[in-house]
C-alpha positions in Angstrom: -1.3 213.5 -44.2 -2.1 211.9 -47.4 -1.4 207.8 -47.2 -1.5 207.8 -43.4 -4.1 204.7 -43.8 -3.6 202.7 -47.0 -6.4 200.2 -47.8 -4.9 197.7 -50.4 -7.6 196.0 -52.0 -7.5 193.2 -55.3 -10.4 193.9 -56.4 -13.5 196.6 -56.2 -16.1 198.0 -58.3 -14.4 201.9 -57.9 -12.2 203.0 -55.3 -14.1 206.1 -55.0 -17.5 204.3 -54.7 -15.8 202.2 -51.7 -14.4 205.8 -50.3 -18.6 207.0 -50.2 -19.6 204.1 -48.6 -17.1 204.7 -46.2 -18.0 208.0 -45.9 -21.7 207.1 -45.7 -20.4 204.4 -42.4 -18.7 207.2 -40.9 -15.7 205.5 -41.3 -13.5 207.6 -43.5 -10.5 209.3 -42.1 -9.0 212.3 -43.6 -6.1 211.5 -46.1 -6.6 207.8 -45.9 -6.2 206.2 -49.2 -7.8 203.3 -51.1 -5.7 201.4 -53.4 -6.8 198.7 -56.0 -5.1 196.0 -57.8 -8.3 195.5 -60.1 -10.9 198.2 -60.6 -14.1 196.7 -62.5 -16.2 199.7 -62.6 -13.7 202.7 -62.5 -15.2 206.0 -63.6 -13.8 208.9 -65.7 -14.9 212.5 -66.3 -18.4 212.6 -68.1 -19.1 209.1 -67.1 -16.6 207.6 -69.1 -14.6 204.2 -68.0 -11.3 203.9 -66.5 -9.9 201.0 -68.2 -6.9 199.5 -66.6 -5.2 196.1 -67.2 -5.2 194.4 -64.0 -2.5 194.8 -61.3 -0.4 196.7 -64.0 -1.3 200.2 -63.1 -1.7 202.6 -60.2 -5.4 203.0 -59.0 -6.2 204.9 -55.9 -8.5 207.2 -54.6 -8.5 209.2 -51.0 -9.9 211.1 -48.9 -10.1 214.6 -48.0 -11.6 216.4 -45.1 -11.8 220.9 -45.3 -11.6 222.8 -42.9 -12.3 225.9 -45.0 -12.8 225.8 -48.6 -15.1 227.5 -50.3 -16.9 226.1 -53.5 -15.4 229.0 -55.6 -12.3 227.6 -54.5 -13.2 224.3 -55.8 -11.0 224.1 -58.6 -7.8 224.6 -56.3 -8.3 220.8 -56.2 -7.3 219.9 -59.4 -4.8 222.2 -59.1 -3.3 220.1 -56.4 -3.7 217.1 -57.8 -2.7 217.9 -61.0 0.8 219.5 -60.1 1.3 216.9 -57.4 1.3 213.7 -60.4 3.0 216.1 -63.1 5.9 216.6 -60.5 6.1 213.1 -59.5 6.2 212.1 -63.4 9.2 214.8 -63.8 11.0 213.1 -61.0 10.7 209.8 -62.6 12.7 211.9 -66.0 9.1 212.1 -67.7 7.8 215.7 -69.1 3.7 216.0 -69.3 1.1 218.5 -70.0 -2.2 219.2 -67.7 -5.0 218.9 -69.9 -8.1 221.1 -69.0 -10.0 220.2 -66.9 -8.0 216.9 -65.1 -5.7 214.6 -67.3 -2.3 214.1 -67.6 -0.3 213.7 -71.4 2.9 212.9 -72.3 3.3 213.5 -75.8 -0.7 214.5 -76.3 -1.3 211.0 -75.1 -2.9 210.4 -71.9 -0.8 208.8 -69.1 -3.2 209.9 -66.0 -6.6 210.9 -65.0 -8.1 212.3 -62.0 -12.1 212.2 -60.5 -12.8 214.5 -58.0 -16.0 214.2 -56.0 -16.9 217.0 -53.4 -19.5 216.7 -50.4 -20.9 220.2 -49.6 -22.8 221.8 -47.1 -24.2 225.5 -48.0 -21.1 227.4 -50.0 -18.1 225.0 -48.4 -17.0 222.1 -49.4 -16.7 220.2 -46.5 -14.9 217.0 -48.1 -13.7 215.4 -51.5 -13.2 212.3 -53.0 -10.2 212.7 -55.6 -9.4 209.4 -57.8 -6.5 208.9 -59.8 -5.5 206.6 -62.4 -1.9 206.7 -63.4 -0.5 204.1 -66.5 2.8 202.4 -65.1 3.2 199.0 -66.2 0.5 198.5 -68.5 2.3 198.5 -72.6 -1.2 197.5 -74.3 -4.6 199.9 -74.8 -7.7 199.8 -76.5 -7.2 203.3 -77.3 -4.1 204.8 -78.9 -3.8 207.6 -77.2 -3.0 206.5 -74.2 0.7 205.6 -72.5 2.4 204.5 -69.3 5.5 205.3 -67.4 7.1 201.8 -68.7 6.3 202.5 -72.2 8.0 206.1 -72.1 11.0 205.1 -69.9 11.5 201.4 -71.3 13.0 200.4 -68.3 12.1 198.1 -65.3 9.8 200.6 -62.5 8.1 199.6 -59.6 5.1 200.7 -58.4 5.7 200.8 -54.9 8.5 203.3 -55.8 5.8 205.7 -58.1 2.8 205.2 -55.5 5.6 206.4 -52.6 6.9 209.2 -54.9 3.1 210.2 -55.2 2.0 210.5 -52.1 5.3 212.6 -51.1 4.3 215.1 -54.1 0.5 214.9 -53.1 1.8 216.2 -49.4 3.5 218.7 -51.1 1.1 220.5 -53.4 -1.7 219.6 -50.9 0.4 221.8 -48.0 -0.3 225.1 -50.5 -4.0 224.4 -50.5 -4.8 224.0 -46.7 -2.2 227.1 -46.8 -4.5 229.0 -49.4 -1.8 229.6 -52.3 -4.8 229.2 -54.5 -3.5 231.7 -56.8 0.0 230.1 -57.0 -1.6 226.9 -57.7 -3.5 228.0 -60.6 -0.5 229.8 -61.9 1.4 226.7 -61.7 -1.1 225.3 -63.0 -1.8 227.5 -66.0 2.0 227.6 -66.9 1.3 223.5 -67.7 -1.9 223.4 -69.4 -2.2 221.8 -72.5 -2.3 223.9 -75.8 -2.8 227.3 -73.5 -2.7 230.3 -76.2 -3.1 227.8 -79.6 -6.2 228.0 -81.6 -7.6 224.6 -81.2 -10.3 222.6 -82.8 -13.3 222.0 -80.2 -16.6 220.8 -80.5 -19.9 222.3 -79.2 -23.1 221.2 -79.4 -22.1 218.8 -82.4 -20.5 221.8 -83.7 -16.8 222.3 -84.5 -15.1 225.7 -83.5 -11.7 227.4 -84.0 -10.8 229.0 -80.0 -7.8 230.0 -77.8 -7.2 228.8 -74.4 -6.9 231.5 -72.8 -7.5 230.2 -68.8 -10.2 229.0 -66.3 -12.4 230.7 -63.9 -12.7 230.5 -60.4 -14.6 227.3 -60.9 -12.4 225.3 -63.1 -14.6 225.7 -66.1 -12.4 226.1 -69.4 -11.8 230.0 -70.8 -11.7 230.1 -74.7 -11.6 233.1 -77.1 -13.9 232.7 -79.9 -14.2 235.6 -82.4 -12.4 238.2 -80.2 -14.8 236.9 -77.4 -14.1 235.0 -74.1 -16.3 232.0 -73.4 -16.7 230.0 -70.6 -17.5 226.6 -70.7 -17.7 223.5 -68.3 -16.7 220.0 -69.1 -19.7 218.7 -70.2 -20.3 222.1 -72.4 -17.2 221.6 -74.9 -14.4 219.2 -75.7 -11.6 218.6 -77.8 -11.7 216.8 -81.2 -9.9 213.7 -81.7 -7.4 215.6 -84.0 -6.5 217.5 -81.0 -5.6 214.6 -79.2 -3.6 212.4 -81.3 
């Protein structure tokens, strides 16, 4: 179960840096989670920081142990995840968009992130770190497109009640992986993703292009139609220009 051990800490460098050197101690336990008031040194996708105003927001990562997942079934994880914080948004009255490969928007700005970190041995994936970052409290950011459950709902929240609402979602979505509804998942998940089926503005290579979303593959990595012709490309390959996320 996801939560069953809850490490509250004030202050760390990353939660999923203290997970590893848990892991590298042989003391992690599957689901247990790490929870920080104050992250110093939080990491996004493509090495970019997690900034978070201290104590305002929820910052968490856990711990995962496989018994059977495959490495083409990697990207069931963000699946998971991604459903699991979209649902718990919902129940909280908030509607949001996945957007490829791992964040969260609410009105194309960014209210959540995720960082997942897998440990393999020969084609499984035997374990994974997964970090998320979801804005509650915090009403000030350094970049504009970015929001919070507080500044969408303007009314008092707690973040006891959105961490407990979390885990119960995480459980949840997390239940359909170790029961391999991979394809469900990614359904799910497709039927969210941000500007699926719009030609969109991405750049490549320091070069803009006109493409369609039109899925991912097995492995997560992003599906877009360019010129009649499906492309694959993984996150460090492409990415969306700032128009697209304003």
């Amino acid at each position: 179960m996801i939560g069953n051990q809850i490490i509250h800490l004030n202050r760390v460098d990353s939660t999923s840096n203290y997970v590893a050197t848990l892991i590298s101690e042989g003391k992690a336990r599957h689901g247990m989670v790490i929870l920080a008031e104050n992250q110093t040194n939080g990491r996004g996708q493509r090495g970019a920081v997690w900034q978070s105003e201290s104590s305002k927001n929820l910052i968490l990562s856990f711990y995962l142990e496989h018994a059977d997942l495959q490495i083409h079934q990697q990207e069931a994880l963000t699946h998971f995840t991604s459903l699991a914080i979209q649902t718990c948004l919902l129940k909280l009255g908030i509607n949001s968009d996945i957007k490829w490969p791992n964040d969260l928007l609410v009105s194309s700005k960014k209210i959540a992130g995720i960082l997942i970190e897998n440990q393999l041995r020969g084609s499984k994936i035997t374990s994974s770190i997964i970090g998320i970052g979801l804005n509650v409290l915090q009403t000030e950011f350094e970049f504009s497109g970015s929001t919070s459950v507080f500044s969408i709902l303007n009314a008092p929240i707690n973040k006891e009640t959105v961490l407990k609402l979390l885990l119960i979602e995480l459980n949840n979505t997390y239940n359909q992986l170790v029961n391999k509804e991979f394809a469900q998942l990614k359904e799910n998940y497709l039927k969210n993703l941000w500007l699926l089926g719009v030609e969109t503005t991405f750049e490549r290579d320091n070069t803009l292009l006109q493409g369609i979303i039109r899925g991912t593959d097995a492995f997560g990595r992003l599906e877009v139609e360019v010129a009649g012709e499906i492309e694959t490309y993984d996150l460090k390959e492409i990415k969306f220009t700032l128009r697209n996320e304003l």
